[in-house]
MOPAC internal coordinates of N, CA, C and O (Angstrom, degrees):
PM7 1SCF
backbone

  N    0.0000 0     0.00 0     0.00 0    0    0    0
  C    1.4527 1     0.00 0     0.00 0    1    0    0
  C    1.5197 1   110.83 1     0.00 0    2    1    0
  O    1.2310 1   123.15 1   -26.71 1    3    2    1
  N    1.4873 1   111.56 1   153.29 1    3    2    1
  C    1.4037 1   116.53 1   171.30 1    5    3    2
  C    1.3219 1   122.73 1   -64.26 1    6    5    3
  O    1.2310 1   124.11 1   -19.76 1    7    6    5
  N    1.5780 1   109.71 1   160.24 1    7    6    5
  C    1.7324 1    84.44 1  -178.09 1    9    7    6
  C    1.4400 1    86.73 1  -115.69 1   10    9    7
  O    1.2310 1   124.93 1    -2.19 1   11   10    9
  N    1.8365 1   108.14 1   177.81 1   11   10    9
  C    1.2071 1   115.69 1   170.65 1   13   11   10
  C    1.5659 1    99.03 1  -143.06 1   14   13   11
  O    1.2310 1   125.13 1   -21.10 1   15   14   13
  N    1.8195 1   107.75 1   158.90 1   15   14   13
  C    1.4983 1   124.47 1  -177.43 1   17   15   14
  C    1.4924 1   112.48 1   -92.48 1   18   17   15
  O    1.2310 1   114.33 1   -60.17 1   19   18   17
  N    0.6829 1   128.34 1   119.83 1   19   18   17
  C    1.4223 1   121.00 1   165.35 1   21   19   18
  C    1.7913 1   121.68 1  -150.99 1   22   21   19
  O    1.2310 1   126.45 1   -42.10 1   23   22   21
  N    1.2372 1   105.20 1   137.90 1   23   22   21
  C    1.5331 1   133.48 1  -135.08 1   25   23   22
  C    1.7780 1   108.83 1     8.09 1   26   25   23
  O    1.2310 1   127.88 1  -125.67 1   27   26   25
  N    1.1903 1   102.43 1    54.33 1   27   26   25
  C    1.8527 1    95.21 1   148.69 1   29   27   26
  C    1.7538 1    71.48 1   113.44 1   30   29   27
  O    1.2310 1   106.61 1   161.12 1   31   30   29
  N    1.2490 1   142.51 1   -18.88 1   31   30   29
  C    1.5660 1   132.43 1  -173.79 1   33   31   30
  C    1.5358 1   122.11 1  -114.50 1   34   33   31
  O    1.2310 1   114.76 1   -43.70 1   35   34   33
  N    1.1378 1   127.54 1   136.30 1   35   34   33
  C    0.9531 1   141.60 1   167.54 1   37   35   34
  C    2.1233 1   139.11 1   -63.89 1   38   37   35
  O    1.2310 1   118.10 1   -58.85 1   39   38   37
  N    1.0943 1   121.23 1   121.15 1   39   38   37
  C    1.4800 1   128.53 1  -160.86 1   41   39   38
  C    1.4064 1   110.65 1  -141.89 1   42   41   39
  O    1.2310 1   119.54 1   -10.79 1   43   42   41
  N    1.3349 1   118.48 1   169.21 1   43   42   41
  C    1.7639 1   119.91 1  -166.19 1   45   43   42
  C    1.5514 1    58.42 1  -125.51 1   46   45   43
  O    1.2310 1   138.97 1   -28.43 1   47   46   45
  N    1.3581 1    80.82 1   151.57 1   47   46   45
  C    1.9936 1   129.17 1   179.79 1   49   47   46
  C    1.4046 1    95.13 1   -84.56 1   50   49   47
  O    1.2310 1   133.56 1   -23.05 1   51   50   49
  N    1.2640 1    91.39 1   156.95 1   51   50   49
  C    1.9004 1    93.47 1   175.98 1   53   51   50
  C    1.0251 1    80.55 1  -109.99 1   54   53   51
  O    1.2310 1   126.28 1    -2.17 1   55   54   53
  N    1.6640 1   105.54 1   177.83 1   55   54   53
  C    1.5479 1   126.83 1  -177.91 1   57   55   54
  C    1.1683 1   109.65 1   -58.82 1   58   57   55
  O    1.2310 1   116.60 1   113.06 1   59   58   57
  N    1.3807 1   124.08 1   -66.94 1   59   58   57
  C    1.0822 1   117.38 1   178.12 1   61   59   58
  C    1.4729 1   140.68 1   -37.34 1   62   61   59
  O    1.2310 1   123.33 1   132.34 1   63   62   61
  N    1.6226 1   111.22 1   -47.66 1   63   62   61
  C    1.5372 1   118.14 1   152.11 1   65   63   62
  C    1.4052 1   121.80 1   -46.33 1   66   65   63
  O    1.2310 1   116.17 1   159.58 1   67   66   65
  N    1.3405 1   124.89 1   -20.42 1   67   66   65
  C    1.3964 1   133.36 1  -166.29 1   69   67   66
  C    1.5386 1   107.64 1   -92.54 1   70   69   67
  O    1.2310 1   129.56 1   141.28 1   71   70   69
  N    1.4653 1    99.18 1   -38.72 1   71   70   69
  C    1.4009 1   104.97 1   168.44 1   73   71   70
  C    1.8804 1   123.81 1   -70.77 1   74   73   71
  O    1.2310 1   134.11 1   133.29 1   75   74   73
  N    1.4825 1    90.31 1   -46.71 1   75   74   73
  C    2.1269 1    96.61 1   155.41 1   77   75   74
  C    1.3036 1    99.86 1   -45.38 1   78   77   75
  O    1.2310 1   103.78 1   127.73 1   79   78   77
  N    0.8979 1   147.47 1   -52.27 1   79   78   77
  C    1.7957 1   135.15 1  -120.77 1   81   79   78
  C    1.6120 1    78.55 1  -118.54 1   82   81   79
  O    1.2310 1   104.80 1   137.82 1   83   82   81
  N    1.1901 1   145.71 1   -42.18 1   83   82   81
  C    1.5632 1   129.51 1   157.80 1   85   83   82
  C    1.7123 1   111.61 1   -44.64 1   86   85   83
  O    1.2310 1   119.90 1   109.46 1   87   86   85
  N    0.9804 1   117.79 1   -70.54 1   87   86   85
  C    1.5986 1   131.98 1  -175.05 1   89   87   86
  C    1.6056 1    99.79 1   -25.26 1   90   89   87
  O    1.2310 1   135.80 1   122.32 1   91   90   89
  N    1.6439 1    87.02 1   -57.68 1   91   90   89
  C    1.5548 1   103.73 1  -164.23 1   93   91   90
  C    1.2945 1   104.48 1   -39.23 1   94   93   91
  O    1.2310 1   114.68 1   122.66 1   95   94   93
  N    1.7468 1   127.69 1   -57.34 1   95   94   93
  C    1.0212 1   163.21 1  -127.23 1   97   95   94
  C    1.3799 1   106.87 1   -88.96 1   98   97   95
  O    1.2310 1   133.84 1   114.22 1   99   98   97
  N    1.2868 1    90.84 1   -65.78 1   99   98   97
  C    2.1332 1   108.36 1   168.88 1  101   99   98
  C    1.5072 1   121.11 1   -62.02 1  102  101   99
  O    1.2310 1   128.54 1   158.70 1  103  102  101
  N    1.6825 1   101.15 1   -21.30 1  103  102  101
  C    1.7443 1    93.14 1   172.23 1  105  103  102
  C    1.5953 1   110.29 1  -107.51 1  106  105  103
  O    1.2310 1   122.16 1  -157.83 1  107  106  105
  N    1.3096 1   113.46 1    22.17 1  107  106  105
  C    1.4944 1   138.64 1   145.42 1  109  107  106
  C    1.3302 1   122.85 1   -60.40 1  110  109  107
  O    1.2310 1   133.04 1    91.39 1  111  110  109
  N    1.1259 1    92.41 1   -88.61 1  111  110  109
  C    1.6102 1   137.35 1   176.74 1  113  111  110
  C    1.5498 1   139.84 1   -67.87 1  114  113  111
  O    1.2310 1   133.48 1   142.63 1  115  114  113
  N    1.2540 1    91.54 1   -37.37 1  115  114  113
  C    1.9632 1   109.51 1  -172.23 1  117  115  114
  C    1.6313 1    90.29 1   -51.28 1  118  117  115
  O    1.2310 1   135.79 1     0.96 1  119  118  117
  N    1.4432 1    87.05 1  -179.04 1  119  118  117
  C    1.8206 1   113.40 1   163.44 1  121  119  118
  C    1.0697 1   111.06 1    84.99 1  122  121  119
  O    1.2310 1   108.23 1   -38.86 1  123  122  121
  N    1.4422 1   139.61 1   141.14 1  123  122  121
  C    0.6740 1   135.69 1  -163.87 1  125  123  122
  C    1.8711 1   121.40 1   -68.15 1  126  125  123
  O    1.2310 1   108.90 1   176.24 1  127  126  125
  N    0.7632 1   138.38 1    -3.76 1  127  126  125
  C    1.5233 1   145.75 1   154.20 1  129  127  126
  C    1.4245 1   162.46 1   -67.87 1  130  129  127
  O    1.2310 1   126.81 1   116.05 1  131  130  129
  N    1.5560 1   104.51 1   -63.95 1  131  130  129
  C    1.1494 1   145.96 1   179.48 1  133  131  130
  C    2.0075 1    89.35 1   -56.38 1  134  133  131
  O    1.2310 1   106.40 1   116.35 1  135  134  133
  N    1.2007 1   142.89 1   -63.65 1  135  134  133
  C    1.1940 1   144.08 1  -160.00 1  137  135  134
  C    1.4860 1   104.33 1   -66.05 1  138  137  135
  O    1.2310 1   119.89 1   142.44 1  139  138  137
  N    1.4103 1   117.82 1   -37.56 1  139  138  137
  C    1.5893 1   137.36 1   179.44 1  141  139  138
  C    1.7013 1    99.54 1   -80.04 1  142  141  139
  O    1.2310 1   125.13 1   143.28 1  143  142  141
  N    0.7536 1   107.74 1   -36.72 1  143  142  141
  C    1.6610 1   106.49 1   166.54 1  145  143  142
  C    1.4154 1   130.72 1   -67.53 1  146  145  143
  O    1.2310 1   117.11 1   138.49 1  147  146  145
  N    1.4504 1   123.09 1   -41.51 1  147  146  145
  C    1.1454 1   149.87 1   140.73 1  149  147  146
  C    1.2538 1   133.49 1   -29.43 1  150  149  147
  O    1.2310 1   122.11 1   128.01 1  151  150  149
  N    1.8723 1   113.56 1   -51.99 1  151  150  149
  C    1.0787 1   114.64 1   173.44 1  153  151  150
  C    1.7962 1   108.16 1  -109.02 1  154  153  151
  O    1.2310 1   115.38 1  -159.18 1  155  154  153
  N    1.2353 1   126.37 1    20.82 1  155  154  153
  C    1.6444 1   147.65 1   142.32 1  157  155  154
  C    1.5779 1    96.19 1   -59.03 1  158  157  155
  O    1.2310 1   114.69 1   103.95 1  159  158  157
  N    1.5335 1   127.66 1   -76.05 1  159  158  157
  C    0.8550 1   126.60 1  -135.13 1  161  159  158
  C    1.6834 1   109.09 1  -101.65 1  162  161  159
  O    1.2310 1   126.65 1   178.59 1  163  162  161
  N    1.6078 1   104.81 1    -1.41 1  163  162  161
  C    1.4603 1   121.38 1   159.02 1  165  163  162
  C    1.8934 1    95.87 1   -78.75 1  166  165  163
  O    1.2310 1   116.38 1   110.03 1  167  166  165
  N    0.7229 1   124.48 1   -69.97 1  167  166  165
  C    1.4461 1   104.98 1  -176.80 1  169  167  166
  C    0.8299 1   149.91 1   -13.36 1  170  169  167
  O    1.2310 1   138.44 1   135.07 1  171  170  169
  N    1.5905 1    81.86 1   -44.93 1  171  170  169
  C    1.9512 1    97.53 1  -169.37 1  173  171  170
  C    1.5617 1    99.93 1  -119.02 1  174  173  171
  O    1.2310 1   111.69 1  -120.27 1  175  174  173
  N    1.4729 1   133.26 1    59.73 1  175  174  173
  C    1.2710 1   114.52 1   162.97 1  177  175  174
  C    0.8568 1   127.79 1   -81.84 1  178  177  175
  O    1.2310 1   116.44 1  -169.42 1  179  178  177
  N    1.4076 1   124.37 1    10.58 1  179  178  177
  C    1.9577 1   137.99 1   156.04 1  181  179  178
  C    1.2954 1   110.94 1   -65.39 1  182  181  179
  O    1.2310 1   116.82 1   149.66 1  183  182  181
  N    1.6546 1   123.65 1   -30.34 1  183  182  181
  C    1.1919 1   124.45 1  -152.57 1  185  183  182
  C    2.1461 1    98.41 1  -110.67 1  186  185  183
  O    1.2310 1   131.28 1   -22.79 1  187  186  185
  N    1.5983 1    95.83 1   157.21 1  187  186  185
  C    1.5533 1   110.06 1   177.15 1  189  187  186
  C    1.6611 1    82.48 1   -90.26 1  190  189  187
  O    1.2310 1   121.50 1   -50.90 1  191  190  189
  N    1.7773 1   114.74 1   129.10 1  191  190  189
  C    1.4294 1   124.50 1   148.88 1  193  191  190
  C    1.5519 1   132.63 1  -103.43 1  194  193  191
  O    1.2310 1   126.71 1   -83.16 1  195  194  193
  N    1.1252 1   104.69 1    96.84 1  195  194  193
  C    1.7524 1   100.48 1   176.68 1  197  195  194
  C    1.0909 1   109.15 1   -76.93 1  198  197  195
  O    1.2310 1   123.38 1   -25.27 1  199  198  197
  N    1.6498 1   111.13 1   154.73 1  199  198  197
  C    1.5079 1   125.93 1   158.70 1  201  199  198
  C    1.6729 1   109.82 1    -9.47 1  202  201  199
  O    1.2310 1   123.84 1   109.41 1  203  202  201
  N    1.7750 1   110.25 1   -70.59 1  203  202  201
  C    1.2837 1   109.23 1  -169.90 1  205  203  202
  C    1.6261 1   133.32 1   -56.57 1  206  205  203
  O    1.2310 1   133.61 1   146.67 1  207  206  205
  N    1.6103 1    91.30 1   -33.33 1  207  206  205
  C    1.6347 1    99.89 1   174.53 1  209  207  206
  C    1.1730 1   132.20 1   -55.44 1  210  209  207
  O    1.2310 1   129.10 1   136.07 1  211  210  209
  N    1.3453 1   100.07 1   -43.93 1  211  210  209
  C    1.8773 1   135.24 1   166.53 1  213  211  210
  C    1.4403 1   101.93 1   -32.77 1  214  213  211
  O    1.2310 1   130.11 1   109.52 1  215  214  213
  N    1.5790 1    98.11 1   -70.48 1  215  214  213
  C    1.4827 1   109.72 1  -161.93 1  217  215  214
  C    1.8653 1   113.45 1   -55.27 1  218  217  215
  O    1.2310 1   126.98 1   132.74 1  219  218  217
  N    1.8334 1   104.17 1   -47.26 1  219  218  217
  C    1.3536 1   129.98 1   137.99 1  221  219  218
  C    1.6275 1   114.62 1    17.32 1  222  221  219
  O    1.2310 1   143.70 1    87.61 1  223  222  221
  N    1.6467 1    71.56 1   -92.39 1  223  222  221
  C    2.0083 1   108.03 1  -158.11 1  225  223  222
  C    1.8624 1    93.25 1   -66.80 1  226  225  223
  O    1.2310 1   113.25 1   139.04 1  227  226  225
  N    0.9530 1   130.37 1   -40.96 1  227  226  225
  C    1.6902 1   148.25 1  -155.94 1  229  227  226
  C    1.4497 1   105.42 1  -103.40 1  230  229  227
  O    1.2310 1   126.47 1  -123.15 1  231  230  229
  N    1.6918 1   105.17 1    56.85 1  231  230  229
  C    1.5362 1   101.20 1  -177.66 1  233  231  230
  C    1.4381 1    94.54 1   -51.54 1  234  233  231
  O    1.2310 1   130.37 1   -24.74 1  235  234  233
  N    1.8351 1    97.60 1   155.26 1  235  234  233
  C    1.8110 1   115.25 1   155.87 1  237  235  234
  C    1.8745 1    96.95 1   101.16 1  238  237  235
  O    1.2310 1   116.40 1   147.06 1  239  238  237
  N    1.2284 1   124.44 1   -32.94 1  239  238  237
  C    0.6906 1   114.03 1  -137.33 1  241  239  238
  C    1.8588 1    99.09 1   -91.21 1  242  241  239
  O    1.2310 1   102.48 1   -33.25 1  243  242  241
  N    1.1061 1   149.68 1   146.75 1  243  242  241
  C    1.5186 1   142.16 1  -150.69 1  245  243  242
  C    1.6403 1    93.40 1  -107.94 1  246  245  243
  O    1.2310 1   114.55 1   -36.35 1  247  246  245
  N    1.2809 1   127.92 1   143.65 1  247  246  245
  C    1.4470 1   124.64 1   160.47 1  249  247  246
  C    1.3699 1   127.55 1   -54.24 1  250  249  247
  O    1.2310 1   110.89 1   172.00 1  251  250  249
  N    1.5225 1   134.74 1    -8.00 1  251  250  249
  C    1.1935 1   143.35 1   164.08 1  253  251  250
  C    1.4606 1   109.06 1   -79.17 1  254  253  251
  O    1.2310 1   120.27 1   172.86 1  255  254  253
  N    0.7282 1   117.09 1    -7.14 1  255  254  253
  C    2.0273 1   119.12 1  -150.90 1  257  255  254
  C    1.9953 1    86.22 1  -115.39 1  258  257  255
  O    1.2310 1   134.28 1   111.31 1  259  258  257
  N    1.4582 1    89.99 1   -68.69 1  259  258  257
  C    1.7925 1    88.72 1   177.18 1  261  259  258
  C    1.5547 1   123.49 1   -65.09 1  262  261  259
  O    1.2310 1   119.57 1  -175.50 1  263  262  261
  N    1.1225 1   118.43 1     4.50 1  263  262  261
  C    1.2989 1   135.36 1   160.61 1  265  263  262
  C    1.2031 1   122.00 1   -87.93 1  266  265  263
  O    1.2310 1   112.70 1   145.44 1  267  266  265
  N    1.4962 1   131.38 1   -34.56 1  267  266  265
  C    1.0730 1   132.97 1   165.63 1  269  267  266
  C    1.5488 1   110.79 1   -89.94 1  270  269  267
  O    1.2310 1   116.03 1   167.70 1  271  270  269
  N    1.1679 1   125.14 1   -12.30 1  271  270  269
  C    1.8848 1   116.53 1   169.18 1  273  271  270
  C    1.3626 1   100.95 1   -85.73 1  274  273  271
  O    1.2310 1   110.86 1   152.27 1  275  274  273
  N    1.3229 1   134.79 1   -27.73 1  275  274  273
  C    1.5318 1   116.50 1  -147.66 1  277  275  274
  C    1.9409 1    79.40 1   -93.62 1  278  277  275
  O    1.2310 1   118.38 1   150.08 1  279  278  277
  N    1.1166 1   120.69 1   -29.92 1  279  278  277
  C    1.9109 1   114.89 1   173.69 1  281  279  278
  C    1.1955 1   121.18 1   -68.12 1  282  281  279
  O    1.2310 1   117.29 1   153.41 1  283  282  281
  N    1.5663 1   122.76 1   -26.59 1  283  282  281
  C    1.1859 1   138.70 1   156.01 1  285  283  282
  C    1.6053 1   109.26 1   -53.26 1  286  285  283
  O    1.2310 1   117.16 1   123.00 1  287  286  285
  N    1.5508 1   123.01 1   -57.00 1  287  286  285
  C    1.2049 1   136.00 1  -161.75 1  289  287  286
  C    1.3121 1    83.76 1   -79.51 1  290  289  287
  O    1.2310 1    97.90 1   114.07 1  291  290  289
  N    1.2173 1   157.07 1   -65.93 1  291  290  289
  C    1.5243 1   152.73 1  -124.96 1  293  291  290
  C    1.9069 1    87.38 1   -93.05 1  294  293  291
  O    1.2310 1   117.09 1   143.93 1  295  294  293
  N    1.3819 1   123.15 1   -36.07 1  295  294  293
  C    1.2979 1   123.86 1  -175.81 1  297  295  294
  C    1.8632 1   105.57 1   -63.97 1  298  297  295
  O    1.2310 1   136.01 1   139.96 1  299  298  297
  N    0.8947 1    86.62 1   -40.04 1  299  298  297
  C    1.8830 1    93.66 1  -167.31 1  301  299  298
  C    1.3909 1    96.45 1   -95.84 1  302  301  299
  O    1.2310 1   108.53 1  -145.78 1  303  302  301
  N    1.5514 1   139.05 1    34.22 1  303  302  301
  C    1.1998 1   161.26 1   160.93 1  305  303  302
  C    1.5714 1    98.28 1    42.22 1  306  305  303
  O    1.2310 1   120.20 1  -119.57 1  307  306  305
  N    1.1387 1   117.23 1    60.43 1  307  306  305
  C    1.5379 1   113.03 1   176.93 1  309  307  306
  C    1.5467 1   107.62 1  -123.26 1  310  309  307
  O    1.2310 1   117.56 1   168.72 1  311  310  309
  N    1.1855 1   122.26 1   -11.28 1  311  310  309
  C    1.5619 1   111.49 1   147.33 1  313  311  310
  C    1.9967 1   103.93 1  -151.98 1  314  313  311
  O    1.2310 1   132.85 1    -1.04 1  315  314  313
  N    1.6611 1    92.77 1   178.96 1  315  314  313
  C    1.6923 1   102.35 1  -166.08 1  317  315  314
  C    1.5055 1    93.03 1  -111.27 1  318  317  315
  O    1.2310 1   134.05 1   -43.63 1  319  318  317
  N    1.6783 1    90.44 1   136.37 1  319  318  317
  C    1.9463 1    90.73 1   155.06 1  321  319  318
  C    1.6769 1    99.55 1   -95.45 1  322  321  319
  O    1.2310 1   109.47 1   -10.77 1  323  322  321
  N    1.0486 1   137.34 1   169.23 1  323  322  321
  C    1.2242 1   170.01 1   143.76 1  325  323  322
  C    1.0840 1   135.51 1  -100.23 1  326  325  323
  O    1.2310 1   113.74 1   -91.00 1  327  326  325
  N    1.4123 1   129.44 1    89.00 1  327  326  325
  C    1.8330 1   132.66 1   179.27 1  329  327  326
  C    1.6620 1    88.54 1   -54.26 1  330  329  327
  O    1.2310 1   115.16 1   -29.82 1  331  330  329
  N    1.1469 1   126.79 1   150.18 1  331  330  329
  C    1.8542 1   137.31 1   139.00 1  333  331  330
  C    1.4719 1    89.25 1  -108.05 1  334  333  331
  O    1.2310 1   125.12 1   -59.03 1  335  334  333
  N    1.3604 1   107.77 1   120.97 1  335  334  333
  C    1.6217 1   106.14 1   146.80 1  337  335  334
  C    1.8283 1   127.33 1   -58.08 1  338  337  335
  O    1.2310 1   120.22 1  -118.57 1  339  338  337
  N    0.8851 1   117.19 1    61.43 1  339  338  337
  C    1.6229 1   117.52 1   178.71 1  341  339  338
  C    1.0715 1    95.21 1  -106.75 1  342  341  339
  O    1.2310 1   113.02 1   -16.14 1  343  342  341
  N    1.6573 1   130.79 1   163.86 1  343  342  341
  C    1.2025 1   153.22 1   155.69 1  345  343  342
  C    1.7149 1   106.63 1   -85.44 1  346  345  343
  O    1.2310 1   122.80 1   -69.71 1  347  346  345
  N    1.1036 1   112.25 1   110.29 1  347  346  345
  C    1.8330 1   128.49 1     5.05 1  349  347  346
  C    1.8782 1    90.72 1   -95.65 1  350  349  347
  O    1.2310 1   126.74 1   -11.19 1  351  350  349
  N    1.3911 1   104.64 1   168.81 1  351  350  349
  C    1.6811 1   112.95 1  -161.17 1  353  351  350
  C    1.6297 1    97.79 1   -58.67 1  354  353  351
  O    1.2310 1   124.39 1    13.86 1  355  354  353
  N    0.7759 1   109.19 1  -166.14 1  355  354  353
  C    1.8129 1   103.01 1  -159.22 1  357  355  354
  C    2.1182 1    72.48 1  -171.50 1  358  357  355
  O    1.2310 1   133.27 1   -46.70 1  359  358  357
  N    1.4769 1    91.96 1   133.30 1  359  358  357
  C    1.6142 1   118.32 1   163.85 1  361  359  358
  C    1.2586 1   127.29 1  -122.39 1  362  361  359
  O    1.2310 1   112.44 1   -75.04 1  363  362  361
  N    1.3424 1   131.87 1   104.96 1  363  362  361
  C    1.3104 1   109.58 1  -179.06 1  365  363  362
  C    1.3181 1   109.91 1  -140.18 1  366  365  363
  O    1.2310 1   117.53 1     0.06 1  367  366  365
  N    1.4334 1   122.31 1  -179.94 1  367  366  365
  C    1.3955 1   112.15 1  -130.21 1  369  367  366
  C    1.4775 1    93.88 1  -141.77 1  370  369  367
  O    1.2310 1   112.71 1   -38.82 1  371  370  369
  N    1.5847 1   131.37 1   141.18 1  371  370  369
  C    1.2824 1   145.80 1   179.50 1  373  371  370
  C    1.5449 1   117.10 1  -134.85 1  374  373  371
  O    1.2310 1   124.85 1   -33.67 1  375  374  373
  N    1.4397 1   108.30 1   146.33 1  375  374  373
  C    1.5825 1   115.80 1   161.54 1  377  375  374
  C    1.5619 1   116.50 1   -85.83 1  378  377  375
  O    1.2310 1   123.41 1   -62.28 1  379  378  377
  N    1.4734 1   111.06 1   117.72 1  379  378  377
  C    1.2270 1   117.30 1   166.58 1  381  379  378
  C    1.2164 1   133.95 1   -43.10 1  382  381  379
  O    1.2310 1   111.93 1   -39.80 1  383  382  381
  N    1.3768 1   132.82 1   140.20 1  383  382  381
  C    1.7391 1   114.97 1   165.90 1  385  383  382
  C    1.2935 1   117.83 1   -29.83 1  386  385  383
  O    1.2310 1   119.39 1   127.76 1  387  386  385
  N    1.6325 1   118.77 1   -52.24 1  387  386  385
  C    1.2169 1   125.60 1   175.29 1  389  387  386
  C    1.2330 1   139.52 1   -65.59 1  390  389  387
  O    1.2310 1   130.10 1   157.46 1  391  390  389
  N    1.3222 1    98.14 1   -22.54 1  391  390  389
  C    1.6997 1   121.25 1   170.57 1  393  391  390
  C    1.9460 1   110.86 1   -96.08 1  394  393  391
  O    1.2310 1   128.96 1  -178.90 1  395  394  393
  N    1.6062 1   100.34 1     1.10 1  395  394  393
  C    1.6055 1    89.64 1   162.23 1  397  395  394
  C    1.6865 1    97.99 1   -95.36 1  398  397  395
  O    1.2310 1   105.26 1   172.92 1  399  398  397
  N    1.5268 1   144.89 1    -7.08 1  399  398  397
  C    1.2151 1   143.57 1  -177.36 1  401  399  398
  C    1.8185 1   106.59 1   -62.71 1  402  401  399
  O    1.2310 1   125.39 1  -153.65 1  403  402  401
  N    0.8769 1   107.25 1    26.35 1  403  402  401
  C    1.7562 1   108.25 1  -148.68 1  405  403  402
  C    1.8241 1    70.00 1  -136.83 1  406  405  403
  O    1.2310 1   104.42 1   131.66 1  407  406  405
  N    1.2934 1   146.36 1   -48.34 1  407  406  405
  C    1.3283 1   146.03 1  -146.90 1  409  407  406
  C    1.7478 1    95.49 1   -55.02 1  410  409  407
  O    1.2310 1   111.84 1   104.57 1  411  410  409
  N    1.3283 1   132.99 1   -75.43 1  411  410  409
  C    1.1278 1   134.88 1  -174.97 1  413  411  410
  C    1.8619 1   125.18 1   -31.55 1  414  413  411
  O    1.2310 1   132.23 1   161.59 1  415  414  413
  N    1.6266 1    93.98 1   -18.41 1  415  414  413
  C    1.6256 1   108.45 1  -171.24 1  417  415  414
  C    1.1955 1   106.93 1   -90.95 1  418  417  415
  O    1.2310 1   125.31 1   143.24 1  419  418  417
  N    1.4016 1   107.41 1   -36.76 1  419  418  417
  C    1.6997 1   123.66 1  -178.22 1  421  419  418
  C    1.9574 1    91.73 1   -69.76 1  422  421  419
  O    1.2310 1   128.57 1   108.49 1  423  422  421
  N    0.9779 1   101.09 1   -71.51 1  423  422  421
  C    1.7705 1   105.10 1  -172.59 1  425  423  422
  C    1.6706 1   112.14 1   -37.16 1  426  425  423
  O    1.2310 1   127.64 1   136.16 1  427  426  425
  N    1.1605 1   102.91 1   -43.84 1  427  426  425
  C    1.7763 1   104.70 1   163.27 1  429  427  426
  C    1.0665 1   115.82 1   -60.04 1  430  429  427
  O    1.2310 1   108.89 1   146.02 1  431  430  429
  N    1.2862 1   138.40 1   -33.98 1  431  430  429
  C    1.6356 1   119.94 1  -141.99 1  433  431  430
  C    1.7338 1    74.27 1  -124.04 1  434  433  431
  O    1.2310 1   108.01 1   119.91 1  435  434  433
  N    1.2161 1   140.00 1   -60.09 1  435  434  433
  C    1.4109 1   100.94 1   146.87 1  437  435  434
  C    1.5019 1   155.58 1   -11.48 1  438  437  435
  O    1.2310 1   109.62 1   123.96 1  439  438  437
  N    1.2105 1   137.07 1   -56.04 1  439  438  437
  C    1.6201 1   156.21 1   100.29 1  441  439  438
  C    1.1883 1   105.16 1    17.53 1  442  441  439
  O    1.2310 1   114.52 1   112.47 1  443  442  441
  N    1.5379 1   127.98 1   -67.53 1  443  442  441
  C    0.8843 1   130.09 1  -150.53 1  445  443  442
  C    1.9811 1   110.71 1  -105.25 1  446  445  443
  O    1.2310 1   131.20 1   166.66 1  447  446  445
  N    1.0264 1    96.00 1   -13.34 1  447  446  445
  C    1.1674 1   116.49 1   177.51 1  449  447  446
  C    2.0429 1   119.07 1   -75.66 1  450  449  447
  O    1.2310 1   138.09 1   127.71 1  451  450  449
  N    1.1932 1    82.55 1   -52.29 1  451  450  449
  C    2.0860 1   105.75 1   157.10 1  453  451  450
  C    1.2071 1    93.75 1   -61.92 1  454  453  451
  O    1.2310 1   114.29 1    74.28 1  455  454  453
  N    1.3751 1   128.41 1  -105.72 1  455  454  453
  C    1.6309 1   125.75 1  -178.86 1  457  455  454
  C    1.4964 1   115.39 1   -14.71 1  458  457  455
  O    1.2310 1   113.11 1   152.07 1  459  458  457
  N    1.5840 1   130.63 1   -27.93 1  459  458  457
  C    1.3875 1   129.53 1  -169.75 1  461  459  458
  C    1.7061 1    85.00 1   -67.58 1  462  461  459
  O    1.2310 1   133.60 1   107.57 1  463  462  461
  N    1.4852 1    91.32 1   -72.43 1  463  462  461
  C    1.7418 1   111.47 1  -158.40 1  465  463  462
  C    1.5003 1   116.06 1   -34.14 1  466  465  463
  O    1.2310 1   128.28 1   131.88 1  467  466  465
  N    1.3918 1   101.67 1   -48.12 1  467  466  465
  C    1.3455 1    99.29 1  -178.92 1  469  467  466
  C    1.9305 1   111.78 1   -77.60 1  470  469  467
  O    1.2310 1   120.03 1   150.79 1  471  470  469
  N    0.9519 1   117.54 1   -29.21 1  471  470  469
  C    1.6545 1   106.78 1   155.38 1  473  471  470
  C    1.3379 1   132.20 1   -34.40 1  474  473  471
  O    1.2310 1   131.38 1   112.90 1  475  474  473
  N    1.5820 1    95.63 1   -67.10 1  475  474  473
  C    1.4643 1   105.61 1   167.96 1  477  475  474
  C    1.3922 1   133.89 1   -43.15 1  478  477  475
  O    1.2310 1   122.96 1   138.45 1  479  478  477
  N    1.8801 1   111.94 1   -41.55 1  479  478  477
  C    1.0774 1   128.47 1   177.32 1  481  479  478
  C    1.3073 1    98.45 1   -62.12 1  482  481  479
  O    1.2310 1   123.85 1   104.25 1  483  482  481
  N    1.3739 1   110.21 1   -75.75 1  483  482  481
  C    1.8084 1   108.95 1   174.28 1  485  483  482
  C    1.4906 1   118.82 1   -11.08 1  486  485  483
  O    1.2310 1   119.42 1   125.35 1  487  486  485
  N    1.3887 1   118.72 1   -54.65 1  487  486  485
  C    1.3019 1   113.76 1  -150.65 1  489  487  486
  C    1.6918 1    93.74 1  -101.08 1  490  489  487
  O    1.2310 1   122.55 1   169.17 1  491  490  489
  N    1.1568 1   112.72 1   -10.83 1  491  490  489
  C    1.8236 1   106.45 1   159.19 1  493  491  490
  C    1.1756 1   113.67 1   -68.26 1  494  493  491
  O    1.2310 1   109.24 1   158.52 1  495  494  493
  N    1.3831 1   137.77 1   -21.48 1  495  494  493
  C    1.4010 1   125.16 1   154.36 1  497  495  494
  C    1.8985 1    97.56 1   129.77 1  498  497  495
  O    1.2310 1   120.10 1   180.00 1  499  498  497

């Protein structure tokens, strides 16, 4: 079980809290994007990301759709846009300290995602 803090002490979550603290998580996180966006933009914290690269790097994904996750994502403070004043303005886009805390979730479901494929393959014969 999960644990939880409370005033300076420590407790295992009941189920039910465990199930909040998923919810919580999925109306974060869910959908098909926002997590692929996340761990895009963990990659590259060497690199400047504009709007376009994003869209780029994130085959499939429509410019209306990544416009509304990365405001979602910037709301739930898990990454920054950045105006540059250049001609013409230039936007580009970063993972927060707080929005790299999310890295270990991506690396699993990644992990596990390789491990899927090759199952599947397996069991196609």
């Amino acid at each position: 079980m999960a644990k939880i803090k409370e005033n300076g002490t420590e407790r295992e979550a009941t189920c039910t809290e465990e199930l909040f603290a998923m919810r919580d998580s999925l109306d974060v996180l869910g959908g098909k994007w926002k997590l692929m966006i996340l761990r895009y933009l963990t990659n590259r914290t060497d690199q400047q990301i504009h709007f376009k690269k994003l869209e780029r790097g994130i085959g499939g994904i429509s410019a209306k759709m990544l416009s509304k996750e990365l405001k979602e994502l910037e709301t739930n403070l898990l990454i920054t846009r950045t105006i540059q004043d250049t001609k013409p303005i230039t936007v580009t886009y970063a993972v927060t300290e707080y929005g790299k805390s999310v890295f270990p979730v991506t690396e699993t479901l990644v992990n596990w995602g390789l491990l899927h494929r090759e199952k599947i393959k397996a069991s196609m014969g």
